[in-house]
C-alpha positions in Angstrom: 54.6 -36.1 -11.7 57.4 -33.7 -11.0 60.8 -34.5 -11.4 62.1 -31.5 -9.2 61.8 -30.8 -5.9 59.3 -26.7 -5.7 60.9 -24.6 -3.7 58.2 -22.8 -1.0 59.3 -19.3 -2.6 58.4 -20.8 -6.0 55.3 -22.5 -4.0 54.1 -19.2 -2.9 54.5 -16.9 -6.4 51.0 -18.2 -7.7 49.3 -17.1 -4.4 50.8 -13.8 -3.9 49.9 -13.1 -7.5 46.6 -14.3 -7.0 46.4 -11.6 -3.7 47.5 -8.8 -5.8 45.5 -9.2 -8.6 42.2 -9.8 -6.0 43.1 -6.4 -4.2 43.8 -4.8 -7.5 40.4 -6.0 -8.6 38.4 -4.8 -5.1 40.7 -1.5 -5.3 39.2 -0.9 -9.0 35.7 -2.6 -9.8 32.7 -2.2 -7.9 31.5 -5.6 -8.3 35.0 -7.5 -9.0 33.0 -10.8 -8.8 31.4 -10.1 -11.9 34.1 -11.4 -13.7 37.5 -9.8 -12.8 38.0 -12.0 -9.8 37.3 -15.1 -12.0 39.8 -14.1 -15.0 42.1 -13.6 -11.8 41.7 -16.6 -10.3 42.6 -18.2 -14.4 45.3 -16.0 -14.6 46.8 -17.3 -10.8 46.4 -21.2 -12.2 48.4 -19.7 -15.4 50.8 -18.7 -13.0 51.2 -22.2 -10.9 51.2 -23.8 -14.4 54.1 -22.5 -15.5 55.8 -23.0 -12.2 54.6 -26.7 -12.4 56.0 -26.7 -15.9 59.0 -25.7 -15.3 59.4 -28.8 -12.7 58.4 -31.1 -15.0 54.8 -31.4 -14.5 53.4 -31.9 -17.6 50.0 -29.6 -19.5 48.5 -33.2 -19.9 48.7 -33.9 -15.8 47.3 -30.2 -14.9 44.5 -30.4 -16.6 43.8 -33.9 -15.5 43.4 -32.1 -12.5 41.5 -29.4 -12.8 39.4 -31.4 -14.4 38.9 -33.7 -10.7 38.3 -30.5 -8.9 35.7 -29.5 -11.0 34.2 -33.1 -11.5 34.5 -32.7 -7.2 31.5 -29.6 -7.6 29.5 -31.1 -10.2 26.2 -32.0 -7.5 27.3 -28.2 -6.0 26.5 -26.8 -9.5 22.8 -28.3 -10.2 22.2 -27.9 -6.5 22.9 -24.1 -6.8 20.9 -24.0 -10.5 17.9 -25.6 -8.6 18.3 -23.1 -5.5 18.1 -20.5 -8.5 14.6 -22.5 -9.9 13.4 -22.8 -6.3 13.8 -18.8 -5.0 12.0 -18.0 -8.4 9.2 -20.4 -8.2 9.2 -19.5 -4.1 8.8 -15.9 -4.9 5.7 -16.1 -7.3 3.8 -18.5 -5.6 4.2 -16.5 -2.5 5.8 -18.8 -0.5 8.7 -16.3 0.3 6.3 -13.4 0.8 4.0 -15.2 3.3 7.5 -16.2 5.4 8.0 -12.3 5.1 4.6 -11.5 5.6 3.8 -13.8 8.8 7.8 -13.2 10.3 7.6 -9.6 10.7 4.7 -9.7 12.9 6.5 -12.5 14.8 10.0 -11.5 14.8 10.4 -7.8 16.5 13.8 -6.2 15.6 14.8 -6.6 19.1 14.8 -10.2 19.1 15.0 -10.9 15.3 19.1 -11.1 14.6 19.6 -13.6 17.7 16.8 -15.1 16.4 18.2 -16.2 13.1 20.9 -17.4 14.9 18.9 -20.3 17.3 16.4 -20.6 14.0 19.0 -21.1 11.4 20.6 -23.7 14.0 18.2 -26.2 14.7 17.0 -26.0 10.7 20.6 -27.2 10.1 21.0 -29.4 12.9 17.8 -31.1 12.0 18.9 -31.2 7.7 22.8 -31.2 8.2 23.2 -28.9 5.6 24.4 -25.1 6.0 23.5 -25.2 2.2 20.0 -26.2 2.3 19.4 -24.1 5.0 20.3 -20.8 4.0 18.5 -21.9 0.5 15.5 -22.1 2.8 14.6 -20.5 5.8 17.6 -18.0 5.0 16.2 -16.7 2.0 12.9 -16.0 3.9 14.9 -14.6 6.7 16.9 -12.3 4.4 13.6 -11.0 3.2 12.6 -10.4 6.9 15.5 -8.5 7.4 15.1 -6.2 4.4 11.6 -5.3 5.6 12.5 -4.5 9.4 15.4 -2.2 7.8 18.3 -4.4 9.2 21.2 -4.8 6.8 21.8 -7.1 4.6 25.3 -8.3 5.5 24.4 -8.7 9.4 21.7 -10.2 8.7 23.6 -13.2 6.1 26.4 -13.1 9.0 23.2 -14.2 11.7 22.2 -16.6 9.2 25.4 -18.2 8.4 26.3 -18.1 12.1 23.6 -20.5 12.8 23.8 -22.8 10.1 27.3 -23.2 9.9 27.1 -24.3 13.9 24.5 -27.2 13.1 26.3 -28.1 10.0 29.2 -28.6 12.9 26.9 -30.1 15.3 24.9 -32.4 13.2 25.2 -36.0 12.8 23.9 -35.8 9.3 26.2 -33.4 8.0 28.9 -34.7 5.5 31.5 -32.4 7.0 30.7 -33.7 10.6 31.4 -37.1 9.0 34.1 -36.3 6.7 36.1 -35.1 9.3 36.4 -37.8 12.2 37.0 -40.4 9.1 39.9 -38.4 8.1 41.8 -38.2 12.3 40.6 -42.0 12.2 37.7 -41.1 15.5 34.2 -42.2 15.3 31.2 -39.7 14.8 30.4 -39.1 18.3 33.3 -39.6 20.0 33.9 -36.2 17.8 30.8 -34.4 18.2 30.9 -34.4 21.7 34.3 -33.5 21.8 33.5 -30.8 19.0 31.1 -29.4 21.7 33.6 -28.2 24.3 34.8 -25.4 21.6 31.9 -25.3 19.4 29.1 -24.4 21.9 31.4 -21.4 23.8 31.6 -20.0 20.4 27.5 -19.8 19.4 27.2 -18.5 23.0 29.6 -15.7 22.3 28.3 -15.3 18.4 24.5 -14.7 20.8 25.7 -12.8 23.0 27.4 -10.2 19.9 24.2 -10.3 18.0 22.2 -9.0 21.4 24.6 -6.3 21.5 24.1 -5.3 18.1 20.2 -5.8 18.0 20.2 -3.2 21.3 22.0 -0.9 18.6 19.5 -1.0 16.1 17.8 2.0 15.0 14.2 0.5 15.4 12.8 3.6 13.8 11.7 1.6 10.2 9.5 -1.0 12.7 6.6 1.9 12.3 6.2 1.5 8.2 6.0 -2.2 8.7 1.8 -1.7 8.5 2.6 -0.3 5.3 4.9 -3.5 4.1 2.0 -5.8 5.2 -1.0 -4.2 3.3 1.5 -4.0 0.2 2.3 -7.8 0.5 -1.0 -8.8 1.3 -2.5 -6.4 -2.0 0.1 -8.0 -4.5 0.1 -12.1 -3.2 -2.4 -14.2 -1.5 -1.1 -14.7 1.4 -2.2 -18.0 3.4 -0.9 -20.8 5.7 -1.1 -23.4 3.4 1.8 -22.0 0.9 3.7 -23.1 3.8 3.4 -26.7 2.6 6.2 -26.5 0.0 8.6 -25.6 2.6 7.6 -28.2 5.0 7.9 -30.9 2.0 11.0 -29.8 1.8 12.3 -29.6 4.7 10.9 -33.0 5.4 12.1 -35.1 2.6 16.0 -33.6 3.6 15.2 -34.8 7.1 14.2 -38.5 5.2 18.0 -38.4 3.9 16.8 -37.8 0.5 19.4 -36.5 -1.9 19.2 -32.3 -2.0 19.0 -32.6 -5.7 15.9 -34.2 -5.3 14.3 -32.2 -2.5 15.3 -28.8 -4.4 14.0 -29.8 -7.7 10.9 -31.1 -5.9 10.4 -27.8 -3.9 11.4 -25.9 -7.2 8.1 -27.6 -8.9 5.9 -27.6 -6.1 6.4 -23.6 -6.0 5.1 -23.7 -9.7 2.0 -25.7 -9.3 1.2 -23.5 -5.9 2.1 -20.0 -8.0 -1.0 -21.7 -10.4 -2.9 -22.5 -7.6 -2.7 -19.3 -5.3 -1.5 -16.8 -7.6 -3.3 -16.4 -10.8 -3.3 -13.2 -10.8 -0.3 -12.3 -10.4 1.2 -15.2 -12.6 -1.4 -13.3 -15.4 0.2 -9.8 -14.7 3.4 -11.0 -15.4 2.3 -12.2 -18.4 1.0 -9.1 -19.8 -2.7 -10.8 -19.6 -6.1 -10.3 -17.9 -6.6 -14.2 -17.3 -4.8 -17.2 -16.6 -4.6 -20.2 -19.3 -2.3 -23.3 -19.6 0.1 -21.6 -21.9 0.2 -18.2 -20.0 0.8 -20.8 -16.9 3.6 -22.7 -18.3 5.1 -19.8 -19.7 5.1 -17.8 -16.6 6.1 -20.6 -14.4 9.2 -21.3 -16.4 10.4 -18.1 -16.9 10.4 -18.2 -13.1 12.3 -21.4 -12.7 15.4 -20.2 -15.1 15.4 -16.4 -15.9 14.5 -13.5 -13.8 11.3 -12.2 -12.4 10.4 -8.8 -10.8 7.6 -8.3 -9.3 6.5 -4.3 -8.6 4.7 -3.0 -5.7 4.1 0.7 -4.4 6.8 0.1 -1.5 10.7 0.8 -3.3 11.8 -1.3 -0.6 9.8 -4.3 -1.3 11.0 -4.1 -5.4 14.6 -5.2 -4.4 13.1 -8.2 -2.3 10.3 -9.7 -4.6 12.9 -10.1 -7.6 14.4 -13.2 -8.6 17.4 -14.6 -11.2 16.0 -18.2 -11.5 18.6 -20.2 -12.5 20.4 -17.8 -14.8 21.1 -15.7 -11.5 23.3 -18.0 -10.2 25.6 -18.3 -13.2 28.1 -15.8 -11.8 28.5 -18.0 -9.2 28.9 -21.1 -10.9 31.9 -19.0 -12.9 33.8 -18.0 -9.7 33.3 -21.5 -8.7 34.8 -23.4 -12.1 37.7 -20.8 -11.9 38.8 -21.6 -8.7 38.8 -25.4 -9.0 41.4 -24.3 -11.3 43.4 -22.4 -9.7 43.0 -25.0 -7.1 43.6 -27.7 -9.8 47.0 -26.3 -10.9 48.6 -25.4 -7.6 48.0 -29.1 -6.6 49.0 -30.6 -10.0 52.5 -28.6 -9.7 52.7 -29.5 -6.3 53.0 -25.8 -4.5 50.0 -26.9 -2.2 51.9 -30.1 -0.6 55.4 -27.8 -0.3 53.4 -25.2 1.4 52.0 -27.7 3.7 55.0 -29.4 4.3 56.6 -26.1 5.3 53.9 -25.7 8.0 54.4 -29.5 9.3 58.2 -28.5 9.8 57.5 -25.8 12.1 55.0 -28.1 14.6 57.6 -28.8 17.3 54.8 -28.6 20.5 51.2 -28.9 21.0 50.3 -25.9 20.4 52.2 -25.8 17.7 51.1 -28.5 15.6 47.0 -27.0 16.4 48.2 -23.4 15.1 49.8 -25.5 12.2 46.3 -27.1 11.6 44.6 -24.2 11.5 46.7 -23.0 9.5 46.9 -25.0 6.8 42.6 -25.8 6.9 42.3 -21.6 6.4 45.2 -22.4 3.6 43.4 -24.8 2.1 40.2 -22.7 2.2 42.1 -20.1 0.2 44.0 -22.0 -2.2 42.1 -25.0 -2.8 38.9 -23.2 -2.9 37.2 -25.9 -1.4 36.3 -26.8 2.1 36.7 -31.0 1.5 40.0 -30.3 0.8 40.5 -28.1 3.3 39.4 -31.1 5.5 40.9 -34.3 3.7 44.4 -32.8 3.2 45.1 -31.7 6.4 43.5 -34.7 8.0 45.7 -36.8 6.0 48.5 -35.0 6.7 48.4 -34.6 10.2 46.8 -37.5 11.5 50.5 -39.6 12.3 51.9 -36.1 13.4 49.0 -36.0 16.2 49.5 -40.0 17.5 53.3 -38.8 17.4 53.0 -36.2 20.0 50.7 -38.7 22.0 47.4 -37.0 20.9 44.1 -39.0 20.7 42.4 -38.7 16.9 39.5 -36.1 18.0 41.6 -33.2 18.8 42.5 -33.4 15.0 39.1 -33.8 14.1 37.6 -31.1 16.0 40.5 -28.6 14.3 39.7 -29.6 11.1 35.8 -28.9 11.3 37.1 -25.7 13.3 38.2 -23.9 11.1 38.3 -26.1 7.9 34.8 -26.3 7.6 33.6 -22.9 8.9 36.0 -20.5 7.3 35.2 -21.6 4.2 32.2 -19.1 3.8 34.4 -16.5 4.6 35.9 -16.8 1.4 34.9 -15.0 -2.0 36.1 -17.9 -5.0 35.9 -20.6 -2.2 32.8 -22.7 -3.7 31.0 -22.2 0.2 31.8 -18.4 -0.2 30.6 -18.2 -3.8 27.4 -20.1 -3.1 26.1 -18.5 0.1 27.0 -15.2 -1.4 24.6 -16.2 -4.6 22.4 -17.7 -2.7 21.9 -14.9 0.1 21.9 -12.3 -2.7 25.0 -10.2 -0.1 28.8 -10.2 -1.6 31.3 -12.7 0.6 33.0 -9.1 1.6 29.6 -7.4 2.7 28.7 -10.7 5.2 32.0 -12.1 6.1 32.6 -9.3 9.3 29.3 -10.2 10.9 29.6 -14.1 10.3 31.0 -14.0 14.4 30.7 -18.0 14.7 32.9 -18.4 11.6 35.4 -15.6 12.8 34.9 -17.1 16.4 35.6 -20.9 15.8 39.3 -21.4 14.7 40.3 -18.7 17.7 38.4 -21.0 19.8 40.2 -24.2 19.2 43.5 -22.4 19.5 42.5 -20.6 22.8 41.5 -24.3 23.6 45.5 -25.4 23.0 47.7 -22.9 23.9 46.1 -23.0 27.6 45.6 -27.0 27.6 42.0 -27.0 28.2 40.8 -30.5 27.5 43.2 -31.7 25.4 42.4 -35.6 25.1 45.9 -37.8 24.9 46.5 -41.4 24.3 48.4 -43.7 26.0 52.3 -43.4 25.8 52.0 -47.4 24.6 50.2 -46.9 21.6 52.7 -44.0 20.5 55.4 -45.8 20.4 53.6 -48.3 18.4 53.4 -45.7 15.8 56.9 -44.1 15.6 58.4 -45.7 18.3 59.3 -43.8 21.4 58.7 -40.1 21.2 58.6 -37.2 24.1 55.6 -36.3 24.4 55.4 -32.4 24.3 53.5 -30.2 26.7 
C-alpha cells in the first residue's frame, strides 16, 4: 500500500500524459489503434508507476493489479475471439448475406436508420446484452447499411443507440443488475425509475435519426437490383440459413452463458457453409469439388484467419470479407493495454484521490449527480472499464446519497446513465474497443452519431439540476446514517 498521501496534481500527471500522447497519436497515424494508442496506453501505466513508486507502492503490488484487471476481461477476450469465428463462419455459409440480401428489400433508406434503432432495442432487451447484439443482428445491419450507401459510422451510432438502451432497460443485463446492487435498490424498483430519463432519451436519439434519414441522399437505392443479383449469383440464398441465428438468439434468451451460444453459432455457420455453400466453400479452396478435407480446411480458415470473398460489385468486396478470429487481435491488444493503465493508476492510488477530489466538491443535489457523472465518464476513461466505472462510484457514493436524504435509485439510475453507456464512446475502454472490432467502424468514426450514449448522462443531469423526480427518503432514516444532516435542495 502507499505510505504517502498522492497529491491530485500528481494524480492527474499519468492522465494528461496519456491525453497528449492519444492526440499526438490521432494528429500523426491514420489508424493510431493499430498499435500507437496501445504502446500509449503502456507508456501512461509507466508513468502512474513511477508516481506510485515514488509513494511507496511497491512493482510487486502494481502488477498484482494489472494482473486483476486483466483476469476481470478474461470471458470479454474468448467472447470477442468467438465473435471473430462466428462473422467468418456467418459470412461463408451465407447467413450474413441472406440478412443483407432479404433486409434491403425490407428496410427502405427512409425508414432503415430509425429502424436499427427499435430493432437493435428489443434484440437487446430480449438477450440483455449490447454485446451479443451488435455481434448479431448488428453485423447483418452493418452490411445493410453498406449496400443502401449509408455510412458506416451512423449506421454503428443507430446500432449502438439501440442496444445500449435495452442493455439499460433489460432485466437480464449484468449492468442493469450490477448497478442497483452497488446504490443498495432492488432491480425494479431501478428500472422503472431508470425509465423516467432513459425513455426521453431513445425518443430524442428517434427523433435525430428521422431527421438524418430525411437527409439521405437516396440516390444509391436504384443499384440495389444490381447488389441482389450479385448476392444471389455468389451464395445460396434461403430462409432456412436463418436457423443459426435464431439458435442463437434463442439459447441467449435460455440464459445460457455467451461463450456457449457464440461458439455454438460459430460451428453451426460451419456445418451450414457445408451444407448450403459448396460451391463457394470449393472456390475458396482453389478446387472444382467439395471433399471432407477441402471442407475442414475451408471452414477453419474461416473460423480463425481471414476470408474474402470477390464479387463483380467493389462495394460488396469490403462487406463479404472477414478476420476470423485473428481479426480481432488488435482489439484484444488495446484492451490488455488499458487494463493496465487502468491497473497502475488504481495500484498507486491516483484513481481514489481523483475521486475523492470530486466527492469534496458535492455540497448540493445537483452537485453530488454532476459529481456522479463525473466520476462514471472518469472511470470510463481511466479505468477503461465500464464495471468499474459502475462499482467504484456506487461504492463511493452510496453513504454520500442517504446523507443528503436521497433514496438508493437516484444513484443507481446515474451510474447506468452514464457509467454504463459512455463507455462505447471510448477508444481503449474494453466496450469501445470491442464494438469498434466488432462493428468493423473506429470508436472515433461512430462515437458522434451514437445520440442515446451522448444523450443519456445530459439526461440525468437535466433531470437534477431542475428537481424532476428526484426520489428522497425519509429525514428518520438519515439520521440513522450520519446522524442529523440538512438536507439540501
Amino acid at each position: 500500500m502507499n505510505n504517502k498521501t498522492i497529491s491530485l496534481p500528481e494524480a492527474l500527471i499519468p492522465i494528461v500524459f496519456l491525453i497528449f500522447l492519444l492526440a499526438l497519436n490521432v494528429f500523426t497515424f491514420e489508424d493510431s489503434l493499430g498499435g500507437p494508442n496501445q504502446f500509449a496506453l503502456l507508456l501512461a501505466a509507466a508513468v502512474a508507476a513511477m508516481v506510485g513508486y515514488t509513494k511507496g507502492v511497491s512493482y510487486k503490488e502494481i502488477i498484482a493489479q494489472i494482473a486483476r484487471n486483466i483476469e476481470s476481461t478474461s470471458e470479454a477476450i474468448i467472447i470477442l475471439l468467438l465473435v471473430g469465428s462466428l462473422a467468418g463462419t456467418w459470412l461463408v455459409s451465407g447467413v450474413v448475406p441472406a440478412m443483407v440480401y432479404y433486409g434491403i428489400q425490407i428496410l427502405h433508406p427512409t425508414i432503415f436508420l430509425p429502424a436499427c434503432v427499435v430493432i437493435c432495442s428489443i434484440v437487446s432487451v430480449a438477450t440483455g446484452s449490447s454485446w451479443t447484439t451488435s455481434a448479431t443482428i448488428g453485423i447483418a445491419l452493418m452490411g445493410i447499411g453498406n449496400a443502401l450507401g449509408v455510412s458506416e459510422g451512423i449506421v454503428a451510432g443507430a446500432v449502438l443507440s439501440g442496444a445500449y438502451f435495452g442493455d439499460k432497460m433489460s432485466p437480464l443485463s449484468d449492468t442493469t443488475n450490477l448497478a442497483p446492487a452497488m446504490a443498495g435498490t432492488d432491480l425494479y424498483t431501478h428500472i422503472r425509475y431508470m425509465a423516467l430519463t432513459t425513455v426521453p432519451s431513445i425518443v430524442v436519439t428517434l427523433i435525430i435519426f428521422v431527421i438524418i434519414t430525411f437527409n439521405l441522399d437516396t440516390a444509391s437505392v436504384q443499384s440495389t437490383t444490381r447488389i441482389l443479383e450479385v448476392i444471389d449469383s455468389k451464395f445460396f440464398i434461403t430462409p432456412w440459413l436463418f436457423l443459426v441465428p435464431v439458435v442463437v438468439i434463442g439459447l441467449i434468451l435460455r440464459r445460457t452463458p455467451p461463450i456457449t451460444a457464440l461458439l455454438v453459432g460459430a460451428l453451426l455457420g460451419g456445418v451450414f457453409a457445408v451444407i448450403f455453400q459448396p460451391q463457394l466453400l470449393a472456390s475458396l479452396a482453389g478446387t472444382n469439388s467439395l471433399n471432407a478435407t477441402v471442407a475442414f480446411k475451408t471452414v477453419m480458415t474461416a473460423l480463425t484467419s481471414s476470408v474474402a470473398i470477390q464479387t463483380t460489385d467493389a462495394s460488396l468486396n469490403d462487406l463479404f470479407s472477414s478476420g476470423g478470429m485473428a481479426g480481432m487481435l488488435n482489439t484484444i491488444w488495446l484492451i490488455l493495454c488499458a487494463m493496465a493503465f487502468g491497473g497502475a493508476m488504481e495500484a498507486s492510488g491516483a484513481l481514489g484521490r481523483i475521486t475523492q477530489s470530486i466527492l469534496r466538491v458535492a455540497h448540493s443535489t445537483t452537485g453530488l449527480f454532476t459529481s456522479t457523472v463525473s466520476t462514471c465518464i472518469l472511470f470510463n476513461l481511466t479505468a477503461s472499464d465500464q464495471y468499474l466505472a459502475i462499482v467504484v462510484p456506487g461504492k463511493m457514493f452510496a453513504r454520500a446519497y442517504r446523507e443528503h436524504g436521497l433514496a438508493p435509485e437516484n444513484l443507481s439510475r446515474s451510474l447506468e446513465d452514464s457509467g454504463t453507456v459512455t463507455s462505447v464512446l471510448v477508444p481503449w475502454n474494453t466496450c469501445g474497443a470491442y464494438q469498434s472490432g466488432v462493428l468493423g467502424v473506429a470508436t472515433l468514426d461512430y462515437a458522434p452519431y451514437a445520440f442515446f450514449n451522448i444523450i443519456s448522462p445530459f439526461m440525468t443531469l437535466i433531470f437534477a439540476g431542475f428537481g424532476i423526480k428526484i426520489r428522497r427518503i425519509p429525514k428518520a432514516e438519515v439520521e440513522l446514517v450520519a446522524g442529523p444532516v440538512p438536507v439540501q435542495p
